[in-house]
Backbone as CSV, one residue per row, in Angstrom:
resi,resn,N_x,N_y,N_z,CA_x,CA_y,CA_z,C_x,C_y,C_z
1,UNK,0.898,43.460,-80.873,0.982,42.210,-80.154,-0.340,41.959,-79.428
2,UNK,-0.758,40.892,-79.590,-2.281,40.479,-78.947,-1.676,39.728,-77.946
3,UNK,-2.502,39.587,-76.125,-2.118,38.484,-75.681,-3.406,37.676,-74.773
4,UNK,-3.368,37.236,-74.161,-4.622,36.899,-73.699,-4.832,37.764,-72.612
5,UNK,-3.404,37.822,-71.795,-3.076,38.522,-70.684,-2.673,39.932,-70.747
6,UNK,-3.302,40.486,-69.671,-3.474,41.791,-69.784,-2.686,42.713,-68.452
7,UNK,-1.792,43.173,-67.941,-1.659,43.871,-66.692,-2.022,45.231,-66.288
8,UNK,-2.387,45.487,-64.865,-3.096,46.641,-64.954,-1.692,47.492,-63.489
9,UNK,-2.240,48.721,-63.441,-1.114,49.014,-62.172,-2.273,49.771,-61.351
10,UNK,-2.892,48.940,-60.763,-4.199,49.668,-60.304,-3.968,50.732,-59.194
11,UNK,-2.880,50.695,-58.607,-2.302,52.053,-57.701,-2.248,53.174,-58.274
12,UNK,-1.519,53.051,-59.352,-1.488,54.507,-60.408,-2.358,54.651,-61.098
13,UNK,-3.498,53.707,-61.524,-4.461,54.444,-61.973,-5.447,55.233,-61.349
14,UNK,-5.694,54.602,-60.405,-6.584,54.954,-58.926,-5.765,56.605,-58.851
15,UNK,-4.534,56.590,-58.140,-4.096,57.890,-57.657,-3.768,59.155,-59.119
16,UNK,-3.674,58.361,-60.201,-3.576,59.659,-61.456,-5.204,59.828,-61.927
17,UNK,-5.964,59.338,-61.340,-7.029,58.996,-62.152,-8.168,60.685,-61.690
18,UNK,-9.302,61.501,-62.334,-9.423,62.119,-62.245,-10.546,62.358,-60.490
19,UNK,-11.020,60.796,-60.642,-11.640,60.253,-59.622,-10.577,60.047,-58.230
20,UNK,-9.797,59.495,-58.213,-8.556,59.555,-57.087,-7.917,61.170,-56.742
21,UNK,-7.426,61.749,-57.871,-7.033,63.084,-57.838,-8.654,63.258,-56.786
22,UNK,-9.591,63.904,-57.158,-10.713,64.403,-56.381,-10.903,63.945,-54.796
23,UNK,-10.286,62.462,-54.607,-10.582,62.028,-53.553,-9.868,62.356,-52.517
24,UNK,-8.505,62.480,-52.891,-7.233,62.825,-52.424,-7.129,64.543,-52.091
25,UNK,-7.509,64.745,-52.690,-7.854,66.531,-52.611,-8.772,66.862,-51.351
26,UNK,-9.754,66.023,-51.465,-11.016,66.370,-50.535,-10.367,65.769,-48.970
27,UNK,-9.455,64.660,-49.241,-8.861,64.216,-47.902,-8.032,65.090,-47.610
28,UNK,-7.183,65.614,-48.208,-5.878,66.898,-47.630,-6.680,67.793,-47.235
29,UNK,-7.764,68.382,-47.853,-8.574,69.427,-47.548,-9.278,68.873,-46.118
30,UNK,-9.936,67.718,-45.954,-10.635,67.435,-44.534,-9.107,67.734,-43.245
31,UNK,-7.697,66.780,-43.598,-7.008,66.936,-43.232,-6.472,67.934,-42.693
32,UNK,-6.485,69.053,-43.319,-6.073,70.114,-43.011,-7.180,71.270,-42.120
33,UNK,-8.491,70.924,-42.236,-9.440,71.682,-41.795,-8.876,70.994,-40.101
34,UNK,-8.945,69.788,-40.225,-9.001,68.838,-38.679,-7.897,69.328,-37.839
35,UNK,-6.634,69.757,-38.738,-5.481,70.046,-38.245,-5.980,71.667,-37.334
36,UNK,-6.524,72.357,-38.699,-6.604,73.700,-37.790,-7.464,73.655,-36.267
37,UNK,-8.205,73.169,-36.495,-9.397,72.679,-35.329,-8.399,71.821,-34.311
38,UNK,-7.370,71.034,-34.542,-6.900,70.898,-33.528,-6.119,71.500,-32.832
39,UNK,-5.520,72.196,-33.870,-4.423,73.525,-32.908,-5.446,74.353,-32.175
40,UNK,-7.035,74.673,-32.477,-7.890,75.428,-31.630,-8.005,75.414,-30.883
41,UNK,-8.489,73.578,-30.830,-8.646,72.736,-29.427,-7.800,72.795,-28.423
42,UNK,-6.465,72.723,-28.995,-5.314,72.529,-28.251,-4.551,73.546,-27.320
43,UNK,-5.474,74.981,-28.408,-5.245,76.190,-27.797,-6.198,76.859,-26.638
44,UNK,-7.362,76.050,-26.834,-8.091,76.368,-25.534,-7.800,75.489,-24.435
45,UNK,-7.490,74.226,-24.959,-7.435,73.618,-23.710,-5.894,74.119,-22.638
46,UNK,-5.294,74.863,-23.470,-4.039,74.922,-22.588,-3.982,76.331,-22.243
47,UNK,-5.103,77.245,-22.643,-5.552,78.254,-21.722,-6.590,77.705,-20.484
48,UNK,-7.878,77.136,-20.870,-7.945,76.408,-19.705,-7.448,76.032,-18.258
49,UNK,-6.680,74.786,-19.301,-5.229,74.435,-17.966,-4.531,75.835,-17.181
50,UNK,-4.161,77.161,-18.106,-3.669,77.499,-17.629,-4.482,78.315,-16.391
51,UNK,-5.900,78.585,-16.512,-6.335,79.336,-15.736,-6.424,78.212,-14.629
52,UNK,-6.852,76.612,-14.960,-6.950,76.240,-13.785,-5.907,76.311,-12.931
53,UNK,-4.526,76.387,-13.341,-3.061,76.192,-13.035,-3.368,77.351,-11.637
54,UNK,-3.803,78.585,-12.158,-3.999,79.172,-11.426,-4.904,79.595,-10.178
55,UNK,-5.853,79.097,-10.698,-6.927,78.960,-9.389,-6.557,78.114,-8.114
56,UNK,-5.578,76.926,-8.367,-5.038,75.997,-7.952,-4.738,77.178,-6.509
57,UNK,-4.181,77.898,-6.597,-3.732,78.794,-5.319,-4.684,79.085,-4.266
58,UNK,-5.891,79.730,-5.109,-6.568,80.354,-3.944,-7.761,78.836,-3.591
59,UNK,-8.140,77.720,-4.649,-9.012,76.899,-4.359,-8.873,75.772,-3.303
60,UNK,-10.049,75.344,-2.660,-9.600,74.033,-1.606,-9.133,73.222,-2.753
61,UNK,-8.493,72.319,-2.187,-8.076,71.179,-2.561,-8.833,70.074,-3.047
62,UNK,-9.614,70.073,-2.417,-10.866,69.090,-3.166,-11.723,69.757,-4.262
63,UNK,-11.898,70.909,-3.910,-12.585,71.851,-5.078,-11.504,71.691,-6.162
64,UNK,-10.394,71.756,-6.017,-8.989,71.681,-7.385,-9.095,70.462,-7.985
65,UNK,-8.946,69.346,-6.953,-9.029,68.066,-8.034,-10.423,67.317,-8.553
66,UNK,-11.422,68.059,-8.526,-12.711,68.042,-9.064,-12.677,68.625,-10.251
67,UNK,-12.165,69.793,-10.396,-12.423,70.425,-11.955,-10.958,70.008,-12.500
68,UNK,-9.897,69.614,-11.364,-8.347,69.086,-12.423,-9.359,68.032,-13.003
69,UNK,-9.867,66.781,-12.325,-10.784,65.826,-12.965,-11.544,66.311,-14.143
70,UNK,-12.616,66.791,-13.691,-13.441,67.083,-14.782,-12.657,68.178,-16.107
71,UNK,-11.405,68.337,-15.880,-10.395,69.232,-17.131,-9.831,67.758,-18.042
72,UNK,-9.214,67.169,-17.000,-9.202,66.132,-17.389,-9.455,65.262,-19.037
73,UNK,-10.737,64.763,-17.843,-11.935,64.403,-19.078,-12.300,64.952,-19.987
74,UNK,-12.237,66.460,-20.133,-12.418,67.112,-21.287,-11.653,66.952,-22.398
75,UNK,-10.202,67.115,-21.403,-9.147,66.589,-22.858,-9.240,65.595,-23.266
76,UNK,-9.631,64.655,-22.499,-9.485,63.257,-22.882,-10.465,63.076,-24.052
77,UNK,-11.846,63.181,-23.799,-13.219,63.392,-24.816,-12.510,64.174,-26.184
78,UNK,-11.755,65.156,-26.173,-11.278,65.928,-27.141,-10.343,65.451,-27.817
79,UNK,-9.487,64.266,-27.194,-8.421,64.055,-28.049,-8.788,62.487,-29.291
80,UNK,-10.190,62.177,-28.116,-10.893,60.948,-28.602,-11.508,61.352,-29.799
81,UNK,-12.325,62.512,-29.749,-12.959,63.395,-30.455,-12.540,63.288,-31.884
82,UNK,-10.896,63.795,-32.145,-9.924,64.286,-32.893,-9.941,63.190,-33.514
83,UNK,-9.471,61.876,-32.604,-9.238,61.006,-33.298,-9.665,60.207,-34.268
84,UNK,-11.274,59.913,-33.697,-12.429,60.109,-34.755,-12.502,60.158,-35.714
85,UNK,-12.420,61.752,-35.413,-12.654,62.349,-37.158,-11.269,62.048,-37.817
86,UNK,-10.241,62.074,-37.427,-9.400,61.098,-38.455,-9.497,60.155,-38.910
87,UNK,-9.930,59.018,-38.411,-10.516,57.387,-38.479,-11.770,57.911,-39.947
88,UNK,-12.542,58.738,-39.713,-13.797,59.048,-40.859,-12.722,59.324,-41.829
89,UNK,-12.144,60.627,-41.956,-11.579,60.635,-43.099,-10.575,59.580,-43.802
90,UNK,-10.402,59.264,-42.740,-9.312,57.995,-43.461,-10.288,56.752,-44.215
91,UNK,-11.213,56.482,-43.565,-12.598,55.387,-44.246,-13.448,56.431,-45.292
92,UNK,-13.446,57.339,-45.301,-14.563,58.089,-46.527,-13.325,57.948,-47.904
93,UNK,-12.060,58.072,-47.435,-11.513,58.058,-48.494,-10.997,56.476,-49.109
94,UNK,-11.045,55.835,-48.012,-10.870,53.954,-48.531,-12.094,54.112,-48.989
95,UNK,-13.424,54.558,-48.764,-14.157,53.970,-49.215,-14.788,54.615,-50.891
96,UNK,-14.254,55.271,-51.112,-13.907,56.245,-51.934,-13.486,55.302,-53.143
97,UNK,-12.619,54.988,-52.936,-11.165,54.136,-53.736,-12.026,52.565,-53.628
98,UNK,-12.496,51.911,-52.833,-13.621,51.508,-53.497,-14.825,51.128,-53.898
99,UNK,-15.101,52.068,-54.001,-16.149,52.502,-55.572,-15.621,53.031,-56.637
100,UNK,-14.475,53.338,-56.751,-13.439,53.295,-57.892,-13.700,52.115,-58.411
101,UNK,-12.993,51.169,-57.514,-12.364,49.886,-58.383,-13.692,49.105,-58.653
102,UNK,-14.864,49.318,-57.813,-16.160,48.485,-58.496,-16.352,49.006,-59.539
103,UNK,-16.717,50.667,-59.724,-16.821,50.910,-60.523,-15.879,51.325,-61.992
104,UNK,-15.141,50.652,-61.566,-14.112,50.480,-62.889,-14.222,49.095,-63.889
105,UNK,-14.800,48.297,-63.194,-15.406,46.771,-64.006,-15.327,47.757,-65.467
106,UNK,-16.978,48.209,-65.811,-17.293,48.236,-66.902,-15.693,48.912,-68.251
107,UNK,-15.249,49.369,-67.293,-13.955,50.216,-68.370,-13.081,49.142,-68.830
108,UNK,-12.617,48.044,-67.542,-12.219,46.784,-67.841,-12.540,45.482,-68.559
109,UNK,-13.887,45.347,-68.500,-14.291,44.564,-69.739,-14.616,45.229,-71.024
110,UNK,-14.809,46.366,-71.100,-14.633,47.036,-72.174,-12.664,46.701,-72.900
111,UNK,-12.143,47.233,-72.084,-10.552,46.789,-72.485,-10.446,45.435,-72.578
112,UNK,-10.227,44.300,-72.149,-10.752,43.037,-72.333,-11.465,42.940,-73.784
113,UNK,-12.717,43.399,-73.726,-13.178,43.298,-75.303,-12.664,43.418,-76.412
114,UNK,-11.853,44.594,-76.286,-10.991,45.210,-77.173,-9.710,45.064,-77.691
115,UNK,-8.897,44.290,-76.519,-7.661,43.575,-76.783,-8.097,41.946,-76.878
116,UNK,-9.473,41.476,-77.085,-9.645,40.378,-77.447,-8.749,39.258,-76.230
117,UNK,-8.711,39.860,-74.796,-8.002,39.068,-73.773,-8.882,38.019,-72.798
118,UNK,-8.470,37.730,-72.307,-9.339,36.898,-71.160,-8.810,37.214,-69.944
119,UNK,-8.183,38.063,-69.558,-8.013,38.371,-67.872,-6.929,39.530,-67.628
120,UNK,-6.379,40.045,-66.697,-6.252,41.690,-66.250,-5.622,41.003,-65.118
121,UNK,-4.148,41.319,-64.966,-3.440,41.005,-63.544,-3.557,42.648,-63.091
122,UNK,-2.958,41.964,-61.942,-2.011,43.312,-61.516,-0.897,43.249,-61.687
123,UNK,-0.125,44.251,-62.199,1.415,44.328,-62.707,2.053,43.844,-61.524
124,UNK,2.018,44.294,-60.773,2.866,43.455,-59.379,2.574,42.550,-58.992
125,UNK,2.225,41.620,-59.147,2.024,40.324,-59.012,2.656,39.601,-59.832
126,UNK,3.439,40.459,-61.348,3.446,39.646,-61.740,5.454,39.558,-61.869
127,UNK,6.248,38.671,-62.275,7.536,38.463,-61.920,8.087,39.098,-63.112
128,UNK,7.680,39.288,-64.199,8.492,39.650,-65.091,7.203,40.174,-66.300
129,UNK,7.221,41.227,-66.917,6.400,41.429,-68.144,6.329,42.704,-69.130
130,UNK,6.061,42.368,-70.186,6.703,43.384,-70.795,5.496,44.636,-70.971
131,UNK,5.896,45.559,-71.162,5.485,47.324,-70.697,4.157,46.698,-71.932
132,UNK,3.976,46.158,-73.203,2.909,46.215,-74.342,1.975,45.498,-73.329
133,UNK,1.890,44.774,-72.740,0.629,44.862,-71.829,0.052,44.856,-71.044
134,UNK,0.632,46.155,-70.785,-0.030,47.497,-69.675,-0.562,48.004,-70.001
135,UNK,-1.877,48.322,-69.537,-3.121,48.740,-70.079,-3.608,49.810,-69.443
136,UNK,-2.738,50.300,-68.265,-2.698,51.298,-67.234,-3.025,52.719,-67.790
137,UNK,-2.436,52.989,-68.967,-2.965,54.685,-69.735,-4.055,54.359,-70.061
138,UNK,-4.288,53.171,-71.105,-5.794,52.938,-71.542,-6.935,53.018,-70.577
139,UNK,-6.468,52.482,-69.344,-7.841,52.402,-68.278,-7.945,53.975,-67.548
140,UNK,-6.387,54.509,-67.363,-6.800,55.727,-66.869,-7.711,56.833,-67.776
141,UNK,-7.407,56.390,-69.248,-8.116,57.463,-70.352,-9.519,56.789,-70.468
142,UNK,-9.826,55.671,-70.132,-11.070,55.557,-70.126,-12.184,55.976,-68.774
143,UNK,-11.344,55.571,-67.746,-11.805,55.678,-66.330,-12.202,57.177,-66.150
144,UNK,-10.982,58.455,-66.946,-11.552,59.828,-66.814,-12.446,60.162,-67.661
145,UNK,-12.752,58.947,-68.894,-14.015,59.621,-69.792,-15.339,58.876,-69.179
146,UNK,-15.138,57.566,-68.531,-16.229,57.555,-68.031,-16.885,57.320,-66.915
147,UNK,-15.652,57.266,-65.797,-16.546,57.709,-64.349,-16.436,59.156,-64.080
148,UNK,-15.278,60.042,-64.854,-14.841,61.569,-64.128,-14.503,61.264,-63.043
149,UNK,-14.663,62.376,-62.099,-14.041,62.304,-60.524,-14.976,61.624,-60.026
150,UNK,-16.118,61.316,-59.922,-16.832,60.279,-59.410,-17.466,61.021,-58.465
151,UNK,-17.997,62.085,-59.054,-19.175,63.192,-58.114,-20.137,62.915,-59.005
152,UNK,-20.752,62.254,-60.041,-21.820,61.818,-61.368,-21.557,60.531,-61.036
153,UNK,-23.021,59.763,-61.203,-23.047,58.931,-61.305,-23.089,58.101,-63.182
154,UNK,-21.914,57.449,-63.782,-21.488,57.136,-64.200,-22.458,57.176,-65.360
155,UNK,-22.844,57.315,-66.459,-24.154,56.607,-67.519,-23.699,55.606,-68.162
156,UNK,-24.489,54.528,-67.836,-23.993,52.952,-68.437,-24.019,52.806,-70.047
C-alpha cells in the first residue's frame, strides 16, 4: 500500500532508539550518582546539626544563633545546590532528545523518498489509522544505523 501519508510514533522511537537508550542510561546513572551525594550531604549535615544541637548547652546564646544561622545557610546553599544539579540533568537530557529529533530529518526524508510520500504525522495526532503506515520500526532501524547512540557525529 503506497500513501502519501506517513505516521511516525516519535516517543518510541526516541526512547527504543539506540541514541535515547544511551541518553536515558547516562541520566539514571547522573541520577543516581546525585542521589548518593545527597544522602552524603544529608548525612553530614545532620551530624553537623547534631554537634551544633549540642554545643547549644555550653554556648552563649548569641554565639548559638550565629552558627544556628550560618548552619542554616549552609543547608539552605546545599539543598539549592542539589537542586541544580537536577535541573542540569534534567536539560542535558531534553537537550539530548533534541538533537535526536534534528538530527533525525535526514533518516526521514530518506523514508519519505522511499515510500514516495509527502509528509510524516505523528501517530497521535492522528484519530484513526491504520498500523501499514507506521514507519516507526523503519525510522528506528534507520536512526540506529545512522546516528547510533549519538556519541559520533553522524556521516552525511
Amino acid at each position: 500500500m503506497t500513501s502519501p501519508i506517513l505516521v511516525i510514533q516519535s516517543e518510541r522511537l526516541y526512547a527504543e532508539s539506540d541514541f535515547g537508550k544511551r541518553v536515558a542510561q547516562e541520566r539514571d546513572d547522573a541520577i543516581a550518582a546525585l542521589e548518593a551525594e545527597n544522602e552524603r550531604v544529608a548525612s553530614e549535615l545532620e551530624e553537623e546539626e547534631r554537634l551544633l544541637t549540642e554545643q547549644r548547652k555550653t554556648m552563649p546564646s548569641a554565639d548559638f544563633r550565629a552558627a544556628a544561622d550560618a548552619f542554616d545557610a549552609k543547608a539552605q546553599a546545599a539543598r539549592e545546590a542539589q537542586i541544580s544539579k537536577q535541573r542540569e540533568i534534567a536539560q542535558r537530557a531534553e537537550e539530548e532528545r533534541l538533537r535526536f529529533l534534528r538530527s533525525l530529518n535526514p533518516v526521514l526524508e530518506q523514508i519519505l523518498a522511499e515510500s514516495n510520500a509527502l509528509i510524516i504525522l505523528e501517530r497521535r495526532t492522528a484519530f484513526a489509522v491504520r498500523d501499514v503506515l507506521d514507519v516507526t520500526d523503519r525510522a528506528l532501524f534507520q536512526a540506529n544505523r545512522i546516528l547510533g547512540d549519538g556519541t559520533e557525529t553522524p556521516e552525511q
